[in-house]
PQR file of N, CA, C, O and H, with PARSE charges and radii, in Angstrom:
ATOM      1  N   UNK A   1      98.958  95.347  87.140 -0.4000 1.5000
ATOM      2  CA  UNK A   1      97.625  95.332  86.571 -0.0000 2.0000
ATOM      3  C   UNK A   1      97.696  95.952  85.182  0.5500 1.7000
ATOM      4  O   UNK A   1      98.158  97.073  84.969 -0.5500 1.4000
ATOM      5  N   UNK A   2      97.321  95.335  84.479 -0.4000 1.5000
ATOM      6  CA  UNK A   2      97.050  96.036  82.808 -0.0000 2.0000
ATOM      7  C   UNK A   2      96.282  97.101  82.664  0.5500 1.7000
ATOM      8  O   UNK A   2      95.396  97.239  83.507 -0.5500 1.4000
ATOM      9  H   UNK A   2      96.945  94.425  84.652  0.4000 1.0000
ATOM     10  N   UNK A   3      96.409  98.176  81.530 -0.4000 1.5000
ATOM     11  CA  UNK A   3      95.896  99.247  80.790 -0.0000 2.0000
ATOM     12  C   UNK A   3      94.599  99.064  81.056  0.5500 1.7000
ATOM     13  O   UNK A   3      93.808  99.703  81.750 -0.5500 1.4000
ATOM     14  H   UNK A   3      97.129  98.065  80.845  0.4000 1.0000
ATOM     15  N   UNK A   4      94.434  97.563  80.040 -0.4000 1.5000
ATOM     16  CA  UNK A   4      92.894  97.552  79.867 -0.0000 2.0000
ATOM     17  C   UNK A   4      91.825  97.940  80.751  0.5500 1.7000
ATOM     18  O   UNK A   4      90.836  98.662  80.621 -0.5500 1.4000
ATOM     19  H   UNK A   4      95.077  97.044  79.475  0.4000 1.0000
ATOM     20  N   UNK A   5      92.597  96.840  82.247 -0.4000 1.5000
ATOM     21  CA  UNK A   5      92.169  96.735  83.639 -0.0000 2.0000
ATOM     22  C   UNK A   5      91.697  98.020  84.602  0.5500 1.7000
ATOM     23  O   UNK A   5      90.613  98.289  85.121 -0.5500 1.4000
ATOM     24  H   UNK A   5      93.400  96.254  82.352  0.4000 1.0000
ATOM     25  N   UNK A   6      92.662  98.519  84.607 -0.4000 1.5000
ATOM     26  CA  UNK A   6      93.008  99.834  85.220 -0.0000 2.0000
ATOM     27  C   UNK A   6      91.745 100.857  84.247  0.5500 1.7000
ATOM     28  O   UNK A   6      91.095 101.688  84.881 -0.5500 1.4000
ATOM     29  H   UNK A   6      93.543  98.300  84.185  0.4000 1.0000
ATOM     30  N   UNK A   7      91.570 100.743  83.158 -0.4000 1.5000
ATOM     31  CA  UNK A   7      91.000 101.792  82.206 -0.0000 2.0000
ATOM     32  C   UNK A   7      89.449 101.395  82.738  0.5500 1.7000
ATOM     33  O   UNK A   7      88.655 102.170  83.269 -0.5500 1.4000
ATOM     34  H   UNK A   7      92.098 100.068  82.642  0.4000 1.0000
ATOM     35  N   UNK A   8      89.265 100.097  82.469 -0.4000 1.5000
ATOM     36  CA  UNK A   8      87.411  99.044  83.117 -0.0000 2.0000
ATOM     37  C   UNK A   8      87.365  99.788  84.353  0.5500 1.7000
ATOM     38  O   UNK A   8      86.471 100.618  84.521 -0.5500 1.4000
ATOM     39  H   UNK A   8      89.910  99.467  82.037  0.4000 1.0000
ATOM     40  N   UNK A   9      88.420  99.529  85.416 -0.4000 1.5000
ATOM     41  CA  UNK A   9      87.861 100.134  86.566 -0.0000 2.0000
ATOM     42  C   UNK A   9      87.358 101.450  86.634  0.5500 1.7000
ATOM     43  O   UNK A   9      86.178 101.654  86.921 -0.5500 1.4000
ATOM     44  H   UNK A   9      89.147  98.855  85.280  0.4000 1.0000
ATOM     45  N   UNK A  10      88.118 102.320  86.406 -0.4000 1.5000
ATOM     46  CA  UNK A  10      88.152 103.870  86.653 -0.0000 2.0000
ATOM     47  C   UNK A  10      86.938 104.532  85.684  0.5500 1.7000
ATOM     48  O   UNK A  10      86.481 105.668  85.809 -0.5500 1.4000
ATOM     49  H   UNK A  10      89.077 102.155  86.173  0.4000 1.0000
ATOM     50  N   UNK A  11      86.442 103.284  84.450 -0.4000 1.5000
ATOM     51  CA  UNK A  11      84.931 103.802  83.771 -0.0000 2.0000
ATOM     52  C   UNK A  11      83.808 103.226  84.600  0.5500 1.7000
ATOM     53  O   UNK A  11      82.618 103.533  84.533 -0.5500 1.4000
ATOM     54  H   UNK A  11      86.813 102.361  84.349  0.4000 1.0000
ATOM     55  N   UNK A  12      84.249 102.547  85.209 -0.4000 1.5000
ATOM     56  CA  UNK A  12      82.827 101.426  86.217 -0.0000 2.0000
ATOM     57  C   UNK A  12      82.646 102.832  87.435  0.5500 1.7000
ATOM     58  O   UNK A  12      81.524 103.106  87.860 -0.5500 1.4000
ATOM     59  H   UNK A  12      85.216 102.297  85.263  0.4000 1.0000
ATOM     60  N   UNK A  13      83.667 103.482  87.807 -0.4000 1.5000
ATOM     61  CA  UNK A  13      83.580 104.620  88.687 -0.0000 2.0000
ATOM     62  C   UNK A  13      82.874 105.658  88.088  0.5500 1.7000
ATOM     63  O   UNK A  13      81.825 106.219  88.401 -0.5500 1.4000
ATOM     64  H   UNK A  13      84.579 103.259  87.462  0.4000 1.0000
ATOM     65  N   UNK A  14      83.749 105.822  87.049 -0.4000 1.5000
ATOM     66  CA  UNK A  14      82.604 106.740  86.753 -0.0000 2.0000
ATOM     67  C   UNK A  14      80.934 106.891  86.211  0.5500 1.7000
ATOM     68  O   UNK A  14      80.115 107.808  86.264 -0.5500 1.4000
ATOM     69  H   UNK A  14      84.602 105.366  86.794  0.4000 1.0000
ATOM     70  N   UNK A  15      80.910 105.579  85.705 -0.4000 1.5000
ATOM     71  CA  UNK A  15      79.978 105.459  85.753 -0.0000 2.0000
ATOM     72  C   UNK A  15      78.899 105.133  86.760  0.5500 1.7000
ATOM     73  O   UNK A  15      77.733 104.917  86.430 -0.5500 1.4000
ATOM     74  H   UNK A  15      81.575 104.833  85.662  0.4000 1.0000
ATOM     75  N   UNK A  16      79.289 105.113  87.852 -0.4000 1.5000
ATOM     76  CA  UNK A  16      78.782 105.229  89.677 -0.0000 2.0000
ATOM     77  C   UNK A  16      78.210 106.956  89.522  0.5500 1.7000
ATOM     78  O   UNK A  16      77.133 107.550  89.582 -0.5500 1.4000
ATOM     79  H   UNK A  16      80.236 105.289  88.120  0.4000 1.0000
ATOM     80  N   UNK A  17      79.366 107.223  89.339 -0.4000 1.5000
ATOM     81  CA  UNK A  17      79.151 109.052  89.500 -0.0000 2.0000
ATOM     82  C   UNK A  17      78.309 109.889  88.749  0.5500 1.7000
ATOM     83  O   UNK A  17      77.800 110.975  89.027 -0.5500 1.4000
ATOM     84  H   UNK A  17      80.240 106.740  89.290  0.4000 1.0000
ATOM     85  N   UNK A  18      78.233 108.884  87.319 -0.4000 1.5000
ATOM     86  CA  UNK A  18      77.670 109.800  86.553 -0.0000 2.0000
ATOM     87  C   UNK A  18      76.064 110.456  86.758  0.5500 1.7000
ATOM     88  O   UNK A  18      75.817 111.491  86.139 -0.5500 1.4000
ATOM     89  H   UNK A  18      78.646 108.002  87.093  0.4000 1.0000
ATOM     90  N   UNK A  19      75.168 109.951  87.479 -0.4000 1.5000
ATOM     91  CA  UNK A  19      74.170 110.532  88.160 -0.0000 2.0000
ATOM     92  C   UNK A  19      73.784 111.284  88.702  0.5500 1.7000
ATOM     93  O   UNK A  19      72.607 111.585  88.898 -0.5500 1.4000
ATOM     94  H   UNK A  19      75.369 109.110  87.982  0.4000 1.0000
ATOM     95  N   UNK A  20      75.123 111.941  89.212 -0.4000 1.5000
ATOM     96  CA  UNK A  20      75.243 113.305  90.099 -0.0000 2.0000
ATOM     97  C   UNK A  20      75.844 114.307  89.055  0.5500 1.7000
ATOM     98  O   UNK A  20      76.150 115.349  89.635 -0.5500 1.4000
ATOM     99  H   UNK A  20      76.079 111.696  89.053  0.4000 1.0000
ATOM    100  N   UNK A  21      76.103 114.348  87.792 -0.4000 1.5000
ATOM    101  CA  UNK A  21      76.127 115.504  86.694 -0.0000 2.0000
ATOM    102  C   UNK A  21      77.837 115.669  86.871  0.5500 1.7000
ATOM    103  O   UNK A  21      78.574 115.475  87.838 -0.5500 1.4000
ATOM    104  H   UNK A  21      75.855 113.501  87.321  0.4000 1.0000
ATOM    105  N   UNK A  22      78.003 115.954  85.985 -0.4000 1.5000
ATOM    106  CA  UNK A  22      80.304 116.613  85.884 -0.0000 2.0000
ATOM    107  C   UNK A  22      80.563 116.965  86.755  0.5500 1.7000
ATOM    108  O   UNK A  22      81.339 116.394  87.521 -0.5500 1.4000
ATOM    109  H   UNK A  22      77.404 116.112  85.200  0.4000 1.0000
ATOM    110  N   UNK A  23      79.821 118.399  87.034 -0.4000 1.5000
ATOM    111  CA  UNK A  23      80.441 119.040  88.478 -0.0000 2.0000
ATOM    112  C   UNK A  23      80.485 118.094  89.553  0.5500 1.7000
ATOM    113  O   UNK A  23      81.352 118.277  90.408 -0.5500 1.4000
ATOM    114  H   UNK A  23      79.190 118.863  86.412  0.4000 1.0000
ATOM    115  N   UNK A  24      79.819 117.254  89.651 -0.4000 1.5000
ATOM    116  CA  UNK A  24      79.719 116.714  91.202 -0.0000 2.0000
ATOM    117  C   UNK A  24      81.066 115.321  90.770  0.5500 1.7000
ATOM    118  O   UNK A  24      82.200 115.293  91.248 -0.5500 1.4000
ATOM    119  H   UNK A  24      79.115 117.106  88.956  0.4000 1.0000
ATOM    120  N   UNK A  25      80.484 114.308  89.766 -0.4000 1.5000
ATOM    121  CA  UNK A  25      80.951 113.472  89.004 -0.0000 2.0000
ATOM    122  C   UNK A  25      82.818 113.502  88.961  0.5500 1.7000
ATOM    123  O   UNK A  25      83.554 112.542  89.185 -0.5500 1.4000
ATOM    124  H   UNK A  25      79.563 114.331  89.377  0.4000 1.0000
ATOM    125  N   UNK A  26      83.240 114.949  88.595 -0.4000 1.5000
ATOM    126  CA  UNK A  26      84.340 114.982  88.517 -0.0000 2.0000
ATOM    127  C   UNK A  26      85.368 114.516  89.584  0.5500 1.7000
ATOM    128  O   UNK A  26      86.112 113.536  89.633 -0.5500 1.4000
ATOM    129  H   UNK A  26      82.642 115.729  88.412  0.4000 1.0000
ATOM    130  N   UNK A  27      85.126 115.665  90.502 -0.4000 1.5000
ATOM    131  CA  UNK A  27      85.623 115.155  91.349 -0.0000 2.0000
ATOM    132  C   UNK A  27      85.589 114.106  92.803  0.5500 1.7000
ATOM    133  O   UNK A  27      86.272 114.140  93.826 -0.5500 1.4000
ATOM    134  H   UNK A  27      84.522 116.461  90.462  0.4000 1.0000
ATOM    135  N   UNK A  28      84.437 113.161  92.350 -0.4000 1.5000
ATOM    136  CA  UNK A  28      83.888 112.395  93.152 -0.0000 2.0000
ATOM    137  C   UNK A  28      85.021 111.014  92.138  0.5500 1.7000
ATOM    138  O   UNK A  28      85.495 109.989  92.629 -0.5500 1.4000
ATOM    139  H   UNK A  28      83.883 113.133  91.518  0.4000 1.0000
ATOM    140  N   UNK A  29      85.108 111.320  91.213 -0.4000 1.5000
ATOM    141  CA  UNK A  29      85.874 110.091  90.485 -0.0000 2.0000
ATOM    142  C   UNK A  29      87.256 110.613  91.024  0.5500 1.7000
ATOM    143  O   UNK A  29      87.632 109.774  91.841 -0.5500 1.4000
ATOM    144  H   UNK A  29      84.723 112.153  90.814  0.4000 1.0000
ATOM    145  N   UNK A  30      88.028 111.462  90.945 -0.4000 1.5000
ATOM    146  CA  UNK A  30      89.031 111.924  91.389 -0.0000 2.0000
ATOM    147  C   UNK A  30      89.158 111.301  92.812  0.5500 1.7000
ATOM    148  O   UNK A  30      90.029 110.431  92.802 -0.5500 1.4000
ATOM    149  H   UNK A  30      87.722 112.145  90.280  0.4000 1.0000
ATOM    150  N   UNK A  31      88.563 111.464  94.057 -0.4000 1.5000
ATOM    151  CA  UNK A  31      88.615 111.720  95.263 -0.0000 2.0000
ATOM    152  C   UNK A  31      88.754 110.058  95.695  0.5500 1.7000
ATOM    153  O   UNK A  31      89.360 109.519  96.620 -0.5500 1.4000
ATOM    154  H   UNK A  31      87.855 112.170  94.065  0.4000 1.0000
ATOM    155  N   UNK A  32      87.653 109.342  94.258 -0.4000 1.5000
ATOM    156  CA  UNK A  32      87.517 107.821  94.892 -0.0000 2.0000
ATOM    157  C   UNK A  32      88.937 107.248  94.614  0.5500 1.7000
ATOM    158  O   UNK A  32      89.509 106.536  95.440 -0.5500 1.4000
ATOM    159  H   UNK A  32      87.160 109.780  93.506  0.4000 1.0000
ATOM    160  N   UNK A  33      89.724 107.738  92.879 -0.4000 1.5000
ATOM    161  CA  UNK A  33      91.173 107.139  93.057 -0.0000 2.0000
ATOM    162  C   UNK A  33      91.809 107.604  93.836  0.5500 1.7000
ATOM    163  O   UNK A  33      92.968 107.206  93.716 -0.5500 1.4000
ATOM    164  H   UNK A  33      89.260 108.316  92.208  0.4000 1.0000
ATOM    165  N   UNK A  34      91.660 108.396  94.767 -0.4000 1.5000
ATOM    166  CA  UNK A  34      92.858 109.085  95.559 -0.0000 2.0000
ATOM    167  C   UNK A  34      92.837 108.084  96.331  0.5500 1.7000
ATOM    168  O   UNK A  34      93.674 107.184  96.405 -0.5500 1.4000
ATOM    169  H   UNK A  34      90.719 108.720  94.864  0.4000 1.0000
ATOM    170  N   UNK A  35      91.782 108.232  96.985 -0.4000 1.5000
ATOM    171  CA  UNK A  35      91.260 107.381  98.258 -0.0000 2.0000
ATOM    172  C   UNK A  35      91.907 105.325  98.250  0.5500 1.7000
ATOM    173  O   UNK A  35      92.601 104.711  99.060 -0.5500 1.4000
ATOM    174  H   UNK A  35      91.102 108.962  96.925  0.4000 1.0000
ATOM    175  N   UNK A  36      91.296 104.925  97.053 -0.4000 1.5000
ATOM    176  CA  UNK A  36      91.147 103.683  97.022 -0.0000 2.0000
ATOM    177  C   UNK A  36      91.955 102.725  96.379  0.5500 1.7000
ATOM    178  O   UNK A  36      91.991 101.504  96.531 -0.5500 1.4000
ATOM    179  H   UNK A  36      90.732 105.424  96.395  0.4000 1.0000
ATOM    180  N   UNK A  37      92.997 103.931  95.175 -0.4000 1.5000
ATOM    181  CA  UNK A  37      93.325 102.938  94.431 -0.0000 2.0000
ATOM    182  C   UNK A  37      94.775 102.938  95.088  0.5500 1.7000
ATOM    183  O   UNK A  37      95.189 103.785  95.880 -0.5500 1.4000
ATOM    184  H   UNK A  37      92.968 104.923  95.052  0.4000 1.0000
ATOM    185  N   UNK A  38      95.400 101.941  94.658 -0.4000 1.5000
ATOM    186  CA  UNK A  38      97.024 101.923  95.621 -0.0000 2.0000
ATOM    187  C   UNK A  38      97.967 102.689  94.577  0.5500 1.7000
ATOM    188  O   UNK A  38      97.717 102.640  93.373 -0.5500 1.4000
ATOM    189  H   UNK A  38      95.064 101.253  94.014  0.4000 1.0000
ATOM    190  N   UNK A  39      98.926 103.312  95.025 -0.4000 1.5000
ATOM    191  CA  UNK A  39      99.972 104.384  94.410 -0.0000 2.0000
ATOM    192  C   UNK A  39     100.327 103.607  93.139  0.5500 1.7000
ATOM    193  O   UNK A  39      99.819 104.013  92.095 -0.5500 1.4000
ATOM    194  H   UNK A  39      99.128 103.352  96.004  0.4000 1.0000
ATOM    195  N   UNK A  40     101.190 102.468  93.091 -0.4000 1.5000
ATOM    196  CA  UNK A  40     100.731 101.996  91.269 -0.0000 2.0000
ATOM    197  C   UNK A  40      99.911 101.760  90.489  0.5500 1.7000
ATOM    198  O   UNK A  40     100.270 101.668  89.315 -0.5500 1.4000
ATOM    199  H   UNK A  40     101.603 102.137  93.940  0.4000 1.0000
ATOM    200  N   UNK A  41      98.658 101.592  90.793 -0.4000 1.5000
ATOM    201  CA  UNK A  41      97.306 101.812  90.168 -0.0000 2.0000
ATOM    202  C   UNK A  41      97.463 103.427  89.821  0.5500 1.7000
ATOM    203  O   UNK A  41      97.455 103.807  88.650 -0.5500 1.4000
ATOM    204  H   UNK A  41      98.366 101.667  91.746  0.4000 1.0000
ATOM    205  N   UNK A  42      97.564 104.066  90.592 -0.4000 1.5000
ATOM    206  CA  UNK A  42      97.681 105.478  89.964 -0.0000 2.0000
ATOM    207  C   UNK A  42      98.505 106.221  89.315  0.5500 1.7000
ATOM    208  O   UNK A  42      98.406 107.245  88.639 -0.5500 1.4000
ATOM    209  H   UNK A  42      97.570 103.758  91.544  0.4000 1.0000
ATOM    210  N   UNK A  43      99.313 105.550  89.625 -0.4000 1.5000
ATOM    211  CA  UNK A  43     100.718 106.197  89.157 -0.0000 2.0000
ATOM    212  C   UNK A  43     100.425 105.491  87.027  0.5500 1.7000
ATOM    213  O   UNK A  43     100.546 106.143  85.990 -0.5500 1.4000
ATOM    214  H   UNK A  43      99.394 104.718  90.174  0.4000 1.0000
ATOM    215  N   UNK A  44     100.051 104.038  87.217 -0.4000 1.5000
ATOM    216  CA  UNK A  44      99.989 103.159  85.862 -0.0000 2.0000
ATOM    217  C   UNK A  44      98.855 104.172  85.101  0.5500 1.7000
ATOM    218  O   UNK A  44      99.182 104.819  84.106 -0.5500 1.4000
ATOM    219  H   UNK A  44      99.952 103.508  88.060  0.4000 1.0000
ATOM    220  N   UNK A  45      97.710 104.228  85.581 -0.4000 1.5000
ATOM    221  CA  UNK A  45      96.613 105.198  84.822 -0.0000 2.0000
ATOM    222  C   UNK A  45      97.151 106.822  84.433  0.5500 1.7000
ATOM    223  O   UNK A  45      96.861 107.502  83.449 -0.5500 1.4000
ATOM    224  H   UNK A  45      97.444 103.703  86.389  0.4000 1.0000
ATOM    225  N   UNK A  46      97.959 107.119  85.495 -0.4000 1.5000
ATOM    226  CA  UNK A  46      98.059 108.501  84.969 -0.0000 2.0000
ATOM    227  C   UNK A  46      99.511 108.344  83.798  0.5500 1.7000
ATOM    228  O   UNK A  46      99.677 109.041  82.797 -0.5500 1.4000
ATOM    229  H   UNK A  46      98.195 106.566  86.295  0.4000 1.0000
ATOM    230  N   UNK A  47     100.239 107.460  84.187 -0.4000 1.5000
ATOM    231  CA  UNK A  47     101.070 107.482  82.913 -0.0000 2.0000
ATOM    232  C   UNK A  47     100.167 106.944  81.281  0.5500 1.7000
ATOM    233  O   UNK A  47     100.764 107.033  80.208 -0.5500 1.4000
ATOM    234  H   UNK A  47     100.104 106.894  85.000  0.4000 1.0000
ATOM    235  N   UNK A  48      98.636 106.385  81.364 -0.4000 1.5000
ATOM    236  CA  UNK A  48      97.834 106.034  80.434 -0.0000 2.0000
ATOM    237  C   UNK A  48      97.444 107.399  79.740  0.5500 1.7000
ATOM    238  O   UNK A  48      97.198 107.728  78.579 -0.5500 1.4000
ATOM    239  H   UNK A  48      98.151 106.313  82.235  0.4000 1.0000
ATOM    240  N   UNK A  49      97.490 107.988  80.844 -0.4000 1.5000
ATOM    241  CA  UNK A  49      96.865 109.350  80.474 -0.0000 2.0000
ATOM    242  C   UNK A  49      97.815 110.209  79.645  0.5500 1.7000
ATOM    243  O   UNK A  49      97.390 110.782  78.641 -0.5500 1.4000
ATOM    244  H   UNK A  49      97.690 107.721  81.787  0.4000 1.0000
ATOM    245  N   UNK A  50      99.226 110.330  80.074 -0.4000 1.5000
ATOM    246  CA  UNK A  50      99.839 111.110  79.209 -0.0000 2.0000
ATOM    247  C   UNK A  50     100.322 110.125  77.650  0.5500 1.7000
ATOM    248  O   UNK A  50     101.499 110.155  77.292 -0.5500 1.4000
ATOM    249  H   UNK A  50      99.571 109.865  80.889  0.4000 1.0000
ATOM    250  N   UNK A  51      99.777 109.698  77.232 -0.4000 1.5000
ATOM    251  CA  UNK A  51     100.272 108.601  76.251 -0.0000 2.0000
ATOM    252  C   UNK A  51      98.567 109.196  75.324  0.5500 1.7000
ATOM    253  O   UNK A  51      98.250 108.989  74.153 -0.5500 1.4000
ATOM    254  H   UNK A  51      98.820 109.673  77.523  0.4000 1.0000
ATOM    255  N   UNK A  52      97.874 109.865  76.293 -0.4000 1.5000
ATOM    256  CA  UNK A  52      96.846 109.809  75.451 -0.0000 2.0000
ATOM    257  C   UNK A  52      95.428 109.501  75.905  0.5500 1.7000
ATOM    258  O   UNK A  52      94.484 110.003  75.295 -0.5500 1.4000
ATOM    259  H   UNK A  52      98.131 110.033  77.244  0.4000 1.0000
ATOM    260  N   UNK A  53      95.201 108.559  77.128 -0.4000 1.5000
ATOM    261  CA  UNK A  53      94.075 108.140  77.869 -0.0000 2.0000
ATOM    262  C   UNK A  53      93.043 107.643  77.382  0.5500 1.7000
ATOM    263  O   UNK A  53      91.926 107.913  77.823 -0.5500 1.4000
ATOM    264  H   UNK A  53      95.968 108.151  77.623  0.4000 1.0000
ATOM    265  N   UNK A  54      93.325 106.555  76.052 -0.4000 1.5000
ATOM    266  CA  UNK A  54      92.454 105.648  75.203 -0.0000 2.0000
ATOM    267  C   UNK A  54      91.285 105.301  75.612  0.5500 1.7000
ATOM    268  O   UNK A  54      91.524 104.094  75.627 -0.5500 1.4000
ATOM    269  H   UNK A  54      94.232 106.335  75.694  0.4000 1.0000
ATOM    270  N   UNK A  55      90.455 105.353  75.880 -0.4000 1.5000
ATOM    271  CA  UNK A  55      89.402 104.071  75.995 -0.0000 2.0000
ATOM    272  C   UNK A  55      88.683 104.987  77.279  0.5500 1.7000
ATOM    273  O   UNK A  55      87.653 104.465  77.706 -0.5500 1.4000
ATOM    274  H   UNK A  55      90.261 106.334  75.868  0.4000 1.0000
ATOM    275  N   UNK A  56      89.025 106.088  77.850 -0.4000 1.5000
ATOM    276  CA  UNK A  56      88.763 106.838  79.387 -0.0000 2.0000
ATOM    277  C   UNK A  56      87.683 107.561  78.798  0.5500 1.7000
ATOM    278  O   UNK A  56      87.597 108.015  77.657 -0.5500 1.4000
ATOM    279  H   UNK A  56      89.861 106.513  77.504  0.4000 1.0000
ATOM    280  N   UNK A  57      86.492 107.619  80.188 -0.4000 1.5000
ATOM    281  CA  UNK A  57      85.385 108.119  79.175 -0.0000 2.0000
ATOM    282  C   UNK A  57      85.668 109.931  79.695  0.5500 1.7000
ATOM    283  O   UNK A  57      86.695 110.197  80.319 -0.5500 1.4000
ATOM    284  H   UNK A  57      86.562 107.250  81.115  0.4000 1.0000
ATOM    285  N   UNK A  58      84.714 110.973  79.374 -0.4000 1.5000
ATOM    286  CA  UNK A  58      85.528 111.745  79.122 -0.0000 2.0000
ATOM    287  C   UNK A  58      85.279 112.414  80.334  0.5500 1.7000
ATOM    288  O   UNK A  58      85.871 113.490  80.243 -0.5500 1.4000
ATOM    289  H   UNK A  58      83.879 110.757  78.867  0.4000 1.0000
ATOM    290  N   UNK A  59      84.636 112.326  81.567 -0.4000 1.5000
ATOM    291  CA  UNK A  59      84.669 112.578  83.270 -0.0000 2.0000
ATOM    292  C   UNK A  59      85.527 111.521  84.015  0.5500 1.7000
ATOM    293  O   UNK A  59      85.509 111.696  85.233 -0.5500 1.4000
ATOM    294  H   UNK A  59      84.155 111.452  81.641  0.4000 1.0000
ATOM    295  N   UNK A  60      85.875 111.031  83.820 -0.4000 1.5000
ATOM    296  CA  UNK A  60      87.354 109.719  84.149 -0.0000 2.0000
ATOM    297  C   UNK A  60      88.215 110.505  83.788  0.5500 1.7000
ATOM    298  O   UNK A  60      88.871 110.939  84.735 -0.5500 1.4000
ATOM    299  H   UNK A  60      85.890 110.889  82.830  0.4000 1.0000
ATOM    300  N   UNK A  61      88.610 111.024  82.446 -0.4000 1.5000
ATOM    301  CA  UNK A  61      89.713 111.702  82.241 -0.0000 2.0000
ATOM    302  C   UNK A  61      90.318 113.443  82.651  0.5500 1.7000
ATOM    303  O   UNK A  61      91.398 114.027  82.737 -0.5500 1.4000
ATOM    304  H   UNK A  61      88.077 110.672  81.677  0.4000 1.0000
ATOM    305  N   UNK A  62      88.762 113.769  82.826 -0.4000 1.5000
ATOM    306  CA  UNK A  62      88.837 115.149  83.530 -0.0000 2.0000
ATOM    307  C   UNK A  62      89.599 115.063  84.965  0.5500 1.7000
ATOM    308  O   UNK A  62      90.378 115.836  85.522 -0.5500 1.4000
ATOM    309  H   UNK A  62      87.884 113.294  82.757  0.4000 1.0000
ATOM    310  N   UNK A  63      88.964 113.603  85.390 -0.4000 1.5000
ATOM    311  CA  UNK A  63      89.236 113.281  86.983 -0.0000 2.0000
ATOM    312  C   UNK A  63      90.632 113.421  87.006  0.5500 1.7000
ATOM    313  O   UNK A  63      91.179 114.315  87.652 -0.5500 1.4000
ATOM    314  H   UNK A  63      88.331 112.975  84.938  0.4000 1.0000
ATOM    315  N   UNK A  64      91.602 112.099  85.944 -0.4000 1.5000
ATOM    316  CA  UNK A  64      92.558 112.089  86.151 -0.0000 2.0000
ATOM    317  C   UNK A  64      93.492 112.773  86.018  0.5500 1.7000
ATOM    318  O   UNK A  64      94.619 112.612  86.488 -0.5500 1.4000
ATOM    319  H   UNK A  64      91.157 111.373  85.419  0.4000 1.0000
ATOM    320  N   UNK A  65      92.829 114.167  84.911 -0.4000 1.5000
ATOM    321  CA  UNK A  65      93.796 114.935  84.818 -0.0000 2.0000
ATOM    322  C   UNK A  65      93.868 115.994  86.167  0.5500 1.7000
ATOM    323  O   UNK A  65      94.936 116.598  86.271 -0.5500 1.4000
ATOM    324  H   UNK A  65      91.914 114.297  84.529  0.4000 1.0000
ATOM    325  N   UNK A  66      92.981 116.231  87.053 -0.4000 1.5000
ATOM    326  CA  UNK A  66      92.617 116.343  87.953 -0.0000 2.0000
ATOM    327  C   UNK A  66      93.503 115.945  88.953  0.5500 1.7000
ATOM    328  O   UNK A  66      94.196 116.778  89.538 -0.5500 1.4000
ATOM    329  H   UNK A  66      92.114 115.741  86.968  0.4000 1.0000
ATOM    330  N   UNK A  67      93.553 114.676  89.223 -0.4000 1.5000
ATOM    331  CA  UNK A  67      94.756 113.782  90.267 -0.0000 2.0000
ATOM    332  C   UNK A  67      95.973 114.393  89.407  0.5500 1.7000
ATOM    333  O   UNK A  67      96.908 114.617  90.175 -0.5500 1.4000
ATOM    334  H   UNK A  67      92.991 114.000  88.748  0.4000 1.0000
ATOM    335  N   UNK A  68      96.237 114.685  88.284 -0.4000 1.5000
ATOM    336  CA  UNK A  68      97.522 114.741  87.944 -0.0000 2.0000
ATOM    337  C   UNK A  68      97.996 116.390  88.225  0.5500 1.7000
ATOM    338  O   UNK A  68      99.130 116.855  88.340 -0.5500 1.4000
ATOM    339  H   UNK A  68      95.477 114.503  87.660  0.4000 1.0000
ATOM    340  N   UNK A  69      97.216 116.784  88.261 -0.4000 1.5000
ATOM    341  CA  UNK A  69      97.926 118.035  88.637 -0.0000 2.0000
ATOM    342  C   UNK A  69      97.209 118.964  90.310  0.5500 1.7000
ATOM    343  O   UNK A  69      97.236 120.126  90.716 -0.5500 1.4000
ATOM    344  H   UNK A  69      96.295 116.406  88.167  0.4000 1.0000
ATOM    345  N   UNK A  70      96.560 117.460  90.906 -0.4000 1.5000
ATOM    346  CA  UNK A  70      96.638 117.836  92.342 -0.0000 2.0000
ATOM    347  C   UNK A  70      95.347 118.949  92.436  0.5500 1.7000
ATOM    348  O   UNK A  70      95.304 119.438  93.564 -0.5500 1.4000
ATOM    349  H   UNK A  70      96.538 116.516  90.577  0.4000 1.0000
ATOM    350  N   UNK A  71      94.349 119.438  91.583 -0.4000 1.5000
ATOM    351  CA  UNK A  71      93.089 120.307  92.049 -0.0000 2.0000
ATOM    352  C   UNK A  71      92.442 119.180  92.485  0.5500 1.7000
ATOM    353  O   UNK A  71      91.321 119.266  92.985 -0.5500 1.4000
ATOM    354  H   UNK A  71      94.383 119.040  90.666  0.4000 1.0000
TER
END
């Protein structure tokens, strides 16, 4: 699955979440990639992330940095 792809999804999530405010938001985006997305989907986004995490809005990227270091 492409950057682009992977980047659309994980903002369409958060933008699900964003209604419930950061605190809640954060890790509700976190919990849904844990949950849903398959280990190269995650593994592809979080290597997006260390490159920089272009286009991630900025509770997507809290999330993922989040999944990346396992809080």
């Amino acid at each position: 699955m492409s950057p682009d792809r992977l980047i659309y999804m994980a903002n369409q999530i958060g933008k699900f979440f964003q209604s419930q405010g950061h605190d809640k938001a954060v890790p509700g985006i976190a919990d849904h990639i844990r949950k849903f997305w398959d280990p190269r989907m995650r593994s592809a986004i979080l290597a997006h992330l260390d490159t920089g995490g272009t286009g991630l809005d900025p509770d997507v990227m809290k999330a993922i940095e989040a999944l990346k270091t396992g809080s």
